[in-house]
C-alpha positions as CSV (number, residue, x, y, z in Angstrom):
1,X,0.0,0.0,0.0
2,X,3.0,2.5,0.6
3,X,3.3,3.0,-2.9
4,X,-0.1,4.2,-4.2
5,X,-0.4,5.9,-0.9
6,X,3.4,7.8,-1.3
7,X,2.6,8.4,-5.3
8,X,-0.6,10.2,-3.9
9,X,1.4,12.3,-1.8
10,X,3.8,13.3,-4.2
11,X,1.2,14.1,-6.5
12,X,-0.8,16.6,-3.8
13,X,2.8,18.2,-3.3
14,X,3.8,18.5,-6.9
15,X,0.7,19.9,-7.9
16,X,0.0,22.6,-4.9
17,X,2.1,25.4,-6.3
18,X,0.7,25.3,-10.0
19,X,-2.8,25.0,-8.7
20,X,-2.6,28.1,-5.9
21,X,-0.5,30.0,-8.4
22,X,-2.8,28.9,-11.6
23,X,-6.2,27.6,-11.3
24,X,-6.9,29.3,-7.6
25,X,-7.1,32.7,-9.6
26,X,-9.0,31.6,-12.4
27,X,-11.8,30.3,-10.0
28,X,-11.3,33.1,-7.7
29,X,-12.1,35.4,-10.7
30,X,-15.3,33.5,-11.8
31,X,-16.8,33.7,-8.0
32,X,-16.4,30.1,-7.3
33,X,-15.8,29.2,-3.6
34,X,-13.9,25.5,-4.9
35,X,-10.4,25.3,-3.1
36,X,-8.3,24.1,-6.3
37,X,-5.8,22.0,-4.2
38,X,-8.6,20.8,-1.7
39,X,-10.4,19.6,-4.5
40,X,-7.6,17.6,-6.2
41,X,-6.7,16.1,-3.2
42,X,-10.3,15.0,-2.7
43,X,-10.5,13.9,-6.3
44,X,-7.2,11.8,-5.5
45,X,-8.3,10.1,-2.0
46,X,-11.6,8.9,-3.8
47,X,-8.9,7.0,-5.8
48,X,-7.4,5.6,-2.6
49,X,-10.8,5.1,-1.2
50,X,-12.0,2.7,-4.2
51,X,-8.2,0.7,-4.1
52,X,-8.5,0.6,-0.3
53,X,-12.0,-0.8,-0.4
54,X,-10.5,-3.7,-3.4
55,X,-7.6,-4.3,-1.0
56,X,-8.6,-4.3,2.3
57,X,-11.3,-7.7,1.8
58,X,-8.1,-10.0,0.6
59,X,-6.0,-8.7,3.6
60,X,-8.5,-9.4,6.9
61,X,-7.7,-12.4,7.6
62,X,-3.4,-11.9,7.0
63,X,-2.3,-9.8,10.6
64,X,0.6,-9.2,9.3
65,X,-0.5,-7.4,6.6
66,X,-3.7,-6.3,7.6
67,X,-1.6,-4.4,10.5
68,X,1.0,-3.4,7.8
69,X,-2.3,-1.6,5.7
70,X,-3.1,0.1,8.7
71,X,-0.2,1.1,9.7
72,X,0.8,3.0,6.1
73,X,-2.9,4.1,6.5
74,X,-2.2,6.4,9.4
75,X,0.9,7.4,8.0
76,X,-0.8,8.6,4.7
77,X,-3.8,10.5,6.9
78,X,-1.3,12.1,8.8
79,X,1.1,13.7,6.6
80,X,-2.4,14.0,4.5
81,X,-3.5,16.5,7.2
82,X,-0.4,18.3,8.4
83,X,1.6,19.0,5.4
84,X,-0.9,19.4,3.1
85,X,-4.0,20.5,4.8
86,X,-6.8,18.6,4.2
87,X,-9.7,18.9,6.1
88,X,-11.2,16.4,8.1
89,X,-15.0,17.1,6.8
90,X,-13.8,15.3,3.6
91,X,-13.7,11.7,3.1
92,X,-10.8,9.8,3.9
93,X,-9.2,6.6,4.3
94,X,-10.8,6.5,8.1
95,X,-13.8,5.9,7.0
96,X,-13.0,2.6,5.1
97,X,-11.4,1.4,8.6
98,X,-14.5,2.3,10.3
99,X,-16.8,0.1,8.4
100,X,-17.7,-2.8,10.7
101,X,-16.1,-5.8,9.7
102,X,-12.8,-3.5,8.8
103,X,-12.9,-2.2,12.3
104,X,-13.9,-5.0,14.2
105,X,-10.7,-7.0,12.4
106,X,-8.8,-3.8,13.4
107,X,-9.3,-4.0,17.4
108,X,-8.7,-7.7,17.2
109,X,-5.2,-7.5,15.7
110,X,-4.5,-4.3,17.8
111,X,-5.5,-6.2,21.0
112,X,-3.1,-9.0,20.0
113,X,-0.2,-7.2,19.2
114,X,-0.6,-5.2,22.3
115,X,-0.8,-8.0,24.7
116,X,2.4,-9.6,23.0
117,X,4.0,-6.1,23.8
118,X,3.2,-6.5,27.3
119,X,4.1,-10.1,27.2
120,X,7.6,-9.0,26.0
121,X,7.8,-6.2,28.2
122,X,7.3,-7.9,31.2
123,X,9.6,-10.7,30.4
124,X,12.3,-8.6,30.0
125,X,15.8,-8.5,32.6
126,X,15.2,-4.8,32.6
127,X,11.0,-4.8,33.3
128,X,11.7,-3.6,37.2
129,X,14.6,-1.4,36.7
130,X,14.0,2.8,35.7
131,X,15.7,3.7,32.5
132,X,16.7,6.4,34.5
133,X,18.2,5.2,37.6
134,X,21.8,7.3,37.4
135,X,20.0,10.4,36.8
136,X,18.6,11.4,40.4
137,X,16.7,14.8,38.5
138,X,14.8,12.8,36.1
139,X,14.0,9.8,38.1
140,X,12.0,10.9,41.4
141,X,9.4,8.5,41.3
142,X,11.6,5.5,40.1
143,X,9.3,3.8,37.2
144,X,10.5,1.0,36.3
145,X,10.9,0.7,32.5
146,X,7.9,-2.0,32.1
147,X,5.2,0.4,33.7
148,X,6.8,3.5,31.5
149,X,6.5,1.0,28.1
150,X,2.9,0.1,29.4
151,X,2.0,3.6,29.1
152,X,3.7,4.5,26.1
153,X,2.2,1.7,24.6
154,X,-1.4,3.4,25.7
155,X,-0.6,6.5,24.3
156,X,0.6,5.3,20.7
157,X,-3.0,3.4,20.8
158,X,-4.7,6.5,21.5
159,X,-2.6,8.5,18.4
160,X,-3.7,5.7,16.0
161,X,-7.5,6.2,16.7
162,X,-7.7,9.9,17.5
163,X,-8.8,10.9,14.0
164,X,-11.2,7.7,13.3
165,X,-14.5,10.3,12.4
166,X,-17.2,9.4,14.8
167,X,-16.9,8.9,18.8
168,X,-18.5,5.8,19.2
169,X,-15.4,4.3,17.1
170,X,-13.1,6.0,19.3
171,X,-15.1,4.7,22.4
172,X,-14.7,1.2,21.5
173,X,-10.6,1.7,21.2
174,X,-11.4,3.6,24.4
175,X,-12.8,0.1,25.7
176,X,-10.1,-1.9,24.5
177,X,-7.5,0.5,26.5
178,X,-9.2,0.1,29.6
179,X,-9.2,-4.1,28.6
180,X,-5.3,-3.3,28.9
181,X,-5.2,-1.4,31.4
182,X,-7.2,-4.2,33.7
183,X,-4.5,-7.3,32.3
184,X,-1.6,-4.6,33.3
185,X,-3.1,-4.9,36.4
186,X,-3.4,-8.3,36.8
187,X,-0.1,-9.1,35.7
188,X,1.3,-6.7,38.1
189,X,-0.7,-8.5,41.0
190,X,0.8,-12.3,40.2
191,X,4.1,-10.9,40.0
192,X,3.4,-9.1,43.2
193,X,1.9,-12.2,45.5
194,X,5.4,-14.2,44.1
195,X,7.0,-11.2,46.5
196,X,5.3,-10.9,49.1
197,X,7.5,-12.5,51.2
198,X,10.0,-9.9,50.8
199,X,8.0,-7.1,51.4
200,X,11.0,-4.5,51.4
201,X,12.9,-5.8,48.3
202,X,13.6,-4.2,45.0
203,X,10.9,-6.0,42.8
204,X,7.8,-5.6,45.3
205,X,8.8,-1.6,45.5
206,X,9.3,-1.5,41.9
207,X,5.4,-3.1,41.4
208,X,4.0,-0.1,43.8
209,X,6.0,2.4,41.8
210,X,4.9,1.5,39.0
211,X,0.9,1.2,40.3
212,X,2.2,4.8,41.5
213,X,3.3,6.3,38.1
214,X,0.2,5.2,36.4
215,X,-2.5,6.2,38.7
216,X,-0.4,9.6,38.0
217,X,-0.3,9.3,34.4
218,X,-3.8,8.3,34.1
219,X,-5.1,11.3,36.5
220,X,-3.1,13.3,33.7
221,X,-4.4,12.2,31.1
222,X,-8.3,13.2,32.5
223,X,-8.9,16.3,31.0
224,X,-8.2,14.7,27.3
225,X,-11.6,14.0,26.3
C-alpha cells in the first residue's frame, strides 16, 4: 500500500504550487468558492478510497498485513492532514477502517499485538529497573521501565484512533484501552503475590512504583476528552 499511498502524496505536493498560483485565480475570478488544491486532493483520495476498499477484503484475515495496511494508513492520513491541509470534513481513508467488519478486524489484531507487547515487556531482565536510575533529577518517582512501556504503549493506541470520524469508534478503542489497562493490572498483582515475602525488596517496591506512576499518568491524562 505505501506505494499508491506515497505516489498520492507526491502528486498533492507537486501539484500545490501550479494550482494556488494557476487555477486558484482563475476560480477566484469567476466567483467560485472550490479550493483548487482541496479539490484535487479529494478527487485523489476517492482513488485511494476505491483501491483501499478492493484491497482491504483479501487482507482481513493476513495480521501481518492487515496491521502493515493500517499502519501505512495512518501514516498517509497524517502527513495527508499536516503538510498538506486537508480537512477532516472530507472523506478519507478512516472511513473505510470504520466500516464494521474493517474495524472489528482492526481491534482484534490491535488487542493481539498489544498483549504480546506487554508479554515482551514484562519478560524482560530490565521490566523492574527505571531507564533512568543514574540520573537522580529525572528519576524521582523511580518507574521501572515495564510500567513507562505500558503507558507508552497506551498512548501510541490513542494516536492511532484519535482521527477515526465518529466517537462511538473511538469509544470502542477507548474500551479496549481500559481491557489493557485491567491485564496490566493483573499481571502486576501475580508478580506481586510471588514477592510478598519480601515485602521490602527491589521488585515488590518496583510493582508499587509503578501502580504509583500510572494512577499519575492516568489522572493526567483526565482532562483529554
Amino acid at each position: 500500500p505505501e506505494w499508491y499511498l506515497t505516489q498520492v502524496l507526491m502528486w498533492i505536493g507537486n501539484h500545490a504550487k501550479f494550482l494556488d498560483d494557476k487555477i486558484q485565480p482563475i476560480l477566484d475570478k469567476a466567483g467560485s468558492s472550490v479550493n483548487a488544491g482541496l479539490e484535487f486532493s479529494r478527487a485523489l483520495v476517492m482513488l485511494i478510497l476505491e483501491k483501499l476498499a478492493a484491497d482491504i477484503p483479501c487482507l482481513l484475515y493476513d495480521d501481518t498485513l492487515f496491521c502493515h495496511l493500517v499502519d501505512e494508513v495512518l501514516l498517509f492520513e497524517r502527513e495527508l492532514y499536516s503538510v498538506h491541509g486537508y480537512l477532516s470534513s472530507l472523506p478519507s481513508c478512516m472511513h473505510i477502517l470504520s466500516e464494521e467488519s474493517y474495524f472489528q478486524r482492526w481491534l482484534t489484531v490491535e488487542k493481539k499485538f498489544a498483549l504480546q507487547k506487554m508479554d515482551s515487556m514484562l519478560s524482560s531482565e530490565a521490566a523492574w529497573v527505571s531507564q533512568y536510575k543514574d540520573i537522580t533529577d529525572v528519576d524521582e518517582m523511580k518507574v521501572p521501565d515495564c510500567a513507562e512501556t505500558f503507558m507508552t504503549l497506551l498512548l501510541v493506541i490513542t494516536d492511532r484512533y484519535k482521527n477515526l470520524p465518529t466517537a462511538s469508534r473511538k469509544l470502542q478503542f477507548l474500551g479496549l484501552q481500559k481491557e489493557l489497562v485491567d491485564d496490566f493490572r493483573i499481571r502486576l498483582t501475580q508478580v506481586m503475590k510471588e514477592e510478598t515475602r519480601a515485602s521490602l525488596g527491589f521488585r515488590y517496591c518496583a510493582i508499587l512504583n509503578a501502580v504509583n506512576y500510572i494512577a499519575t499518568v492516568l489522572a493526567d491524562w483526565a482532562d483529554n476528552v
